[in-house]
C-alpha positions as CSV (number, residue, x, y, z in Angstrom):
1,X,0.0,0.0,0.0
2,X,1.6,3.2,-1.2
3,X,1.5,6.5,1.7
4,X,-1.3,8.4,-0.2
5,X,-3.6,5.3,-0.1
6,X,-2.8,4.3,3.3
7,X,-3.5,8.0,4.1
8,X,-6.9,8.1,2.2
9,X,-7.8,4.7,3.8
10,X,-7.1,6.8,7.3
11,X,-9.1,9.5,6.5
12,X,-12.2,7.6,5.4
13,X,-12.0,5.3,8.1
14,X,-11.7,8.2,10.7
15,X,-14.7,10.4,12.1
16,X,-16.1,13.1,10.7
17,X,-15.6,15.6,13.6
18,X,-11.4,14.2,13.7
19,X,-11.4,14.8,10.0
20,X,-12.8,18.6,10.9
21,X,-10.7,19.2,13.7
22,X,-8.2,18.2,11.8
23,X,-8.8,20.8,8.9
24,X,-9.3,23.5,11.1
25,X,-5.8,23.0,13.1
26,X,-4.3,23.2,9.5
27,X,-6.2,26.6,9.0
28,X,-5.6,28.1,11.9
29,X,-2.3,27.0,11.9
30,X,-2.3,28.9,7.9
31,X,-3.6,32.4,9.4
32,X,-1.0,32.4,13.0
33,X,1.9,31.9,10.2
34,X,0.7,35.4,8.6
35,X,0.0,37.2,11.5
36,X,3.3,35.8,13.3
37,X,5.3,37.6,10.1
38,X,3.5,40.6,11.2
39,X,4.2,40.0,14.5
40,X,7.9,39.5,13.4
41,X,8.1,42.5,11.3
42,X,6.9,45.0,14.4
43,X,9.1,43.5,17.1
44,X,11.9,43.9,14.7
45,X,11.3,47.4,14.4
46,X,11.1,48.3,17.9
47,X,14.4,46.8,18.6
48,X,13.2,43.2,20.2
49,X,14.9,41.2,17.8
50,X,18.0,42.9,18.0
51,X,18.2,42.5,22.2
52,X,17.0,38.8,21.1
53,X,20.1,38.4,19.1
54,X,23.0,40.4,21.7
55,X,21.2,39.1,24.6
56,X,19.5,35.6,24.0
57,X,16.8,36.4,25.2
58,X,14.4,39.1,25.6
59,X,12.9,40.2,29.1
60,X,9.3,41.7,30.2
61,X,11.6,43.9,32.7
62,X,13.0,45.3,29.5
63,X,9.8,45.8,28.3
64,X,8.5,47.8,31.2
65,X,11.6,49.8,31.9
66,X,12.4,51.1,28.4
67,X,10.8,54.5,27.6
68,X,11.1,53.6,23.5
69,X,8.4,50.8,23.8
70,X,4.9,53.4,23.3
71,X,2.3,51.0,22.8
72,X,2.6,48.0,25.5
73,X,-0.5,46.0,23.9
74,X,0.5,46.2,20.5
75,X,3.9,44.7,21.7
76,X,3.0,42.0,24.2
77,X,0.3,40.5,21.5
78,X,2.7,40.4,18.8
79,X,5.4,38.6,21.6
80,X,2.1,36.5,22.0
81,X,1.4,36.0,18.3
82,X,5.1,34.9,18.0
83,X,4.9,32.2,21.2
84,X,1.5,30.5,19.5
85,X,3.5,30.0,15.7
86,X,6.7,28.6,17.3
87,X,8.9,31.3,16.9
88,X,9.4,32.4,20.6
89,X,9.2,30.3,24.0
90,X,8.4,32.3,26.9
91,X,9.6,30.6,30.3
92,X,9.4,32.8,33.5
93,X,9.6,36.4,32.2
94,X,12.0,35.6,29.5
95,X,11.3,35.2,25.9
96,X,14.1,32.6,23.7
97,X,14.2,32.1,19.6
98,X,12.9,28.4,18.8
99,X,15.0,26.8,16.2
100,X,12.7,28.0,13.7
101,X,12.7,31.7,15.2
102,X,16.7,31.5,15.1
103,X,16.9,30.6,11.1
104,X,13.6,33.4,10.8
105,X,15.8,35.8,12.3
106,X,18.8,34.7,10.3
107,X,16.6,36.2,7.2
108,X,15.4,38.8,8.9
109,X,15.7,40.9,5.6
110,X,13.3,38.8,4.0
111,X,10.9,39.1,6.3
112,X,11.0,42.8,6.6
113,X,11.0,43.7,2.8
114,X,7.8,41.6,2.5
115,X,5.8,42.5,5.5
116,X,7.3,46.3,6.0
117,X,8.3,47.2,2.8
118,X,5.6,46.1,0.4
119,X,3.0,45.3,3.3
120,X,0.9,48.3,2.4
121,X,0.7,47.5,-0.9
122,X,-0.9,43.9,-0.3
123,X,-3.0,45.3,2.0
124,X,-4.3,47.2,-1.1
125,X,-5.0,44.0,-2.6
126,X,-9.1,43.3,-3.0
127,X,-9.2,47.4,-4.6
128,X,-6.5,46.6,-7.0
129,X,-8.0,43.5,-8.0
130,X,-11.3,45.6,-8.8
131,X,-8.9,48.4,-10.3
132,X,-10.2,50.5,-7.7
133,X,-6.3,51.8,-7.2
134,X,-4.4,54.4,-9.1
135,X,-0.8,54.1,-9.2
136,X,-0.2,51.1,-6.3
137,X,3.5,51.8,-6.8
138,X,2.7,54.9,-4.1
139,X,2.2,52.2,-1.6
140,X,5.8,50.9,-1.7
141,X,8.3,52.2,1.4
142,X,11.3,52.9,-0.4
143,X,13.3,53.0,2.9
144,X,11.7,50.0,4.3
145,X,12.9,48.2,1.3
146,X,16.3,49.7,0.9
147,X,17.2,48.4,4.5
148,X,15.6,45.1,4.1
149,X,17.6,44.2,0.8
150,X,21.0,44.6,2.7
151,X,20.6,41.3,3.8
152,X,20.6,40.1,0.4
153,X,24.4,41.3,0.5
154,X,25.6,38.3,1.9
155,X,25.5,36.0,-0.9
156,X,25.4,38.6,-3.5
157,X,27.9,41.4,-3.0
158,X,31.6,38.3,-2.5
159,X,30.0,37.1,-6.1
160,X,29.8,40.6,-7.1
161,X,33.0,41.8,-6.1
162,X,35.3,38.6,-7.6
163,X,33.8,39.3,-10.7
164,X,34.6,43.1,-10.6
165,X,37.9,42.3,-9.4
166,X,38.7,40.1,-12.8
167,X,37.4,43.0,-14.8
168,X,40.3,45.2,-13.9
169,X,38.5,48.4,-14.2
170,X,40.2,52.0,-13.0
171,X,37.1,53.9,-13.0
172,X,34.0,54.6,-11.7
173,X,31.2,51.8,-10.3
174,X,28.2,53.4,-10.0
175,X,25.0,51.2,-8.8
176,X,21.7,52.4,-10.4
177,X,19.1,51.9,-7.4
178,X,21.3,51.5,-4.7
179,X,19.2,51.8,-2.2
180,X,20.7,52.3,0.9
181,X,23.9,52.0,-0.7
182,X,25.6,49.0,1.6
183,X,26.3,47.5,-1.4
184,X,28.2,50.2,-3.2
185,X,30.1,50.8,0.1
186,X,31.1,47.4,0.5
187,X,32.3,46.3,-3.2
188,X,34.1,50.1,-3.4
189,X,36.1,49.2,0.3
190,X,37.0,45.6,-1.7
191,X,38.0,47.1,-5.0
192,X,39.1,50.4,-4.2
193,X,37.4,52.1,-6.7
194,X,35.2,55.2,-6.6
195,X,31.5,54.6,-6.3
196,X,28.2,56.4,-7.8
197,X,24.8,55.8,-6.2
198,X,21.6,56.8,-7.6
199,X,18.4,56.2,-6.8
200,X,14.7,57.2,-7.4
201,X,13.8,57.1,-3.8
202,X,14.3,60.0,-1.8
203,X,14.0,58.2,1.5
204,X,16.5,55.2,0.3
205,X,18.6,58.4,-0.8
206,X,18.6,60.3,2.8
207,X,19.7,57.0,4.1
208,X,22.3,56.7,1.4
209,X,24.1,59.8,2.0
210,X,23.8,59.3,5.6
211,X,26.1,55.9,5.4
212,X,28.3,57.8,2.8
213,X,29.2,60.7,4.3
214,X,32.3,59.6,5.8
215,X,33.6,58.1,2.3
216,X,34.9,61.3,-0.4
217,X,35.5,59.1,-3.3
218,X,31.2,58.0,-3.1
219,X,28.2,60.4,-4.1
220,X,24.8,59.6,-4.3
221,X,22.6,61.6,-6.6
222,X,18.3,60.8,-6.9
223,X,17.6,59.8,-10.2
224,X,14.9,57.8,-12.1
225,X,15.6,54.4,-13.1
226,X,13.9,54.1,-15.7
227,X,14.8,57.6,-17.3
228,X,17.6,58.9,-16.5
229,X,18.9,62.2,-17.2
230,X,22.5,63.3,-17.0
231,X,26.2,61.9,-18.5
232,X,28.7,60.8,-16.3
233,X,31.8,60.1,-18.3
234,X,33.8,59.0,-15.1
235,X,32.0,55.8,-15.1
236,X,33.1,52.4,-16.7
237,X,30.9,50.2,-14.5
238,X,27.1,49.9,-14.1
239,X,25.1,47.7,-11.8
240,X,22.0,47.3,-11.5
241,X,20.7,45.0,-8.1
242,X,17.1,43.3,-8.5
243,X,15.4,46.1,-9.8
244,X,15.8,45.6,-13.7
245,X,12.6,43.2,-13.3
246,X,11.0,46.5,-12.0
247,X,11.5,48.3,-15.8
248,X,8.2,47.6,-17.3
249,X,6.6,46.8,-20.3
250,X,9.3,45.4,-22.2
251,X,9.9,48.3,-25.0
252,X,10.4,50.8,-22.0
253,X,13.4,48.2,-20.8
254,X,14.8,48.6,-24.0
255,X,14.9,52.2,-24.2
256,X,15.8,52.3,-20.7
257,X,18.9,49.9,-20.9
258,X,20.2,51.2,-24.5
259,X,20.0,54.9,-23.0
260,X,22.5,54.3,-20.1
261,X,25.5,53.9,-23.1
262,X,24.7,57.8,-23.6
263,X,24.6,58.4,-19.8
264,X,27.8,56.7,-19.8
265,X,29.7,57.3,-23.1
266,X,32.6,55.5,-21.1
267,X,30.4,52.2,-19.8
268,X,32.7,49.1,-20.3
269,X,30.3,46.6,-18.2
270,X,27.3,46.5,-16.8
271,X,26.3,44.0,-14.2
272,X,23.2,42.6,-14.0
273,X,22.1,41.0,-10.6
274,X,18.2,39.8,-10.6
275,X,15.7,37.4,-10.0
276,X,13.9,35.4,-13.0
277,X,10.0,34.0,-12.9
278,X,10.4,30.1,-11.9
279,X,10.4,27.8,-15.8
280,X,7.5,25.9,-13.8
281,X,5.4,27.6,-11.4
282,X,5.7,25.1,-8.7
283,X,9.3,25.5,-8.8
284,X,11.0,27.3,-5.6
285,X,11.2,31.0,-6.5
286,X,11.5,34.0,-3.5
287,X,8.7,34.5,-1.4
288,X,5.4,37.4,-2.7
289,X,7.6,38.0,-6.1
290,X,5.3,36.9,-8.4
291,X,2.2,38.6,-6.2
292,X,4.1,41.7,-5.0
293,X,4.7,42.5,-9.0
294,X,1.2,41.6,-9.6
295,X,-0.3,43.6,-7.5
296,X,2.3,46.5,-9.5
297,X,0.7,45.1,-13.0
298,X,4.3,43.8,-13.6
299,X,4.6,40.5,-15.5
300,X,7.8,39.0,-14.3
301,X,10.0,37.7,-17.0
302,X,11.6,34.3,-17.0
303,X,15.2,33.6,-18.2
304,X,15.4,33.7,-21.9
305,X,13.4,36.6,-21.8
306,X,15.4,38.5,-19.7
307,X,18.8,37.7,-22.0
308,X,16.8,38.6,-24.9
309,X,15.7,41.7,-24.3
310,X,19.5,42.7,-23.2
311,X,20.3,41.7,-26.5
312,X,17.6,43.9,-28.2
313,X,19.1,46.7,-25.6
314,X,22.5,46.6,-27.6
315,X,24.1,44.4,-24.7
316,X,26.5,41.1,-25.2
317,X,25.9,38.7,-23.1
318,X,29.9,38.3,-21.6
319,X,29.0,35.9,-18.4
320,X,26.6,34.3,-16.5
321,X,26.5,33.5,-12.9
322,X,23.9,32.0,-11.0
323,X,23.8,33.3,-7.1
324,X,23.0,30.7,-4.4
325,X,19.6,32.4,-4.3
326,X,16.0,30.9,-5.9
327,X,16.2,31.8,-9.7
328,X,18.7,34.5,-9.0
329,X,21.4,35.5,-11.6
330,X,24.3,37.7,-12.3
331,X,25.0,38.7,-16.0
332,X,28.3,40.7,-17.2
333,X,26.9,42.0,-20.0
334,X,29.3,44.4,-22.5
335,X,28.5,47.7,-25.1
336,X,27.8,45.8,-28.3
């Protein structure tokens, strides 16, 4: 007897009531899991995740005591929320990361940029369905986002910067949509080479400037994207970090990608690091992608359309690299 018929035989030899109890564990189980990322997402922002990391452990003394927590039953039901989906245990007046909570915590970036970052934006979701929503893209938080996708960094920017390093490059790398510009810091202290940030986000751009202000040889400048307006001659590398998905419909990523060789007449790469729509749809692909960019009215592309339309863009194809990351890759493309 194979497992799914001994498990059928189970279930129609069970009671009806076990069979219902059974179904509504699984949905309530369904609905803790979304509130707990909620949950997650405020107690990171208030700074309990960060004692839970430094400390091990985070205390209701501490939550009484500091001045910084506003809102005590907002805070103690999300610590609650998080006990009841297994991501915190709470013995005495101590609360510990489960297992689980430890690895959540370990992609604590993920979580954020979801729930923080575009969390508006699904809450929008039943009036966008019904078109009821002009422009959804105003429910984005730039800064949210920014800070969430350093994480990212970890398996991205040592990829990033061995490849730039074999380049040999003397000039300048500048990193359309930096964000917060960890990235740009980081792979300019590895190669030591100058660095250009620009972004279409104010906020992401505050907190840009902020981190760079200590480094002469980085600016960061708000621009758009998509259009950008200016000629920067000092730059011979471009990169672009999962937002080339974000140019949309596919004749304004053409345009868009074949005007940065007249932003920069000088251009001898330009790096490519982005995420492609799963082949199959049940493959493993990052979490909300496809519904975040639906909810955008973005069609995400898969892999041979992304490579083709750099080729339309006027863009050789020089290497491909694919990140330890679901459908993530990192093209060196070249100035045809």
């Amino acid at each position: 007897m194979t497992l799914q018929r001994s498990h059928q035989a189970v279930l129609e030899e069970a009671p009806d009531k076990i069979i219902q109890a059974d179904l509504s564990q699984g949905a309530l189980n369904f609905v803790s899991t979304g509130v707990g990322c909620f949950a997650l997402t405020l107690a990171h922002s208030v700074g309990i995740v960060t004692s839970l990391v430094e400390s091990g452990y985070f205390s209701e003394g501490e939550l009484k005591n500091n001045k910084k927590f506003k809102n005590l039953p907002a805070i103690r039901a999300a610590l609650l929320s998080l006990c009841l989906c297994n991501v915190l245990i709470k013995k005495g007046a101590k609360y510990f990361l489960t297992p689980l909570g430890t690895q959540l915590v370990d992609h604590i970036g993920l979580v954020t940029m979801v729930f923080d970052g575009y969390g508006e934006l699904m809450a929008k979701g039943v009036p966008i369905a019904f078109d009821k929503v002009k422009k959804p893209e105003k429910y984005l938080k730039g800064a949210a986002i920014a800070l969430s996708s350093i994480q990212f960094g970890e398996k991205v920017d040592p990829v990033v910067a061995e490849v730039i390093k074999k380049l040999r490059l003397k000039g300048t790398i500048c990193d359309v949509g930096c964000g917060s510009a960890d990235r740009l810091l980081r792979l300019c202290k590895e190669t030591s080479l100058p660095g250009l940030g620009l972004d279409s986000s104010h906020e992401a751009v505050a907190i840009a400037r902020k981190a760079a202000e200590n480094h002469q040889n980085i600016n960061i400048e708000y621009a758009n994207a998509a259009k950008l307006e200016g000629i920067w001659e000092d730059v011979q590398l471009l990169m672009q970090c999962f937002m080339t998905h974000d140019i949309f419909p596919d004749d304004q990523f053409i345009e868009s990608l074949s005007s940065y060789r007249k932003n920069f007449p000088n251009l001898k790469y330009f790096l490519v690091i982005d995420i492609v729509a799963p082949e199959d749809s049940f493959e493993s692909h990052m979490p909300a992608y496809d519904y975040v960019h639906g909810l955008l009215g973005i069609e995400t592309r898969k892999h041979e359309r992304f490579t083709s339309l750099f080729l339309q863009a006027g863009y050789k194809i020089a290497k491909e690299v694919s990140i330890d990351m679901p459908n993530t890759y990192l093209w060196v493309l070249k100035p045809a």
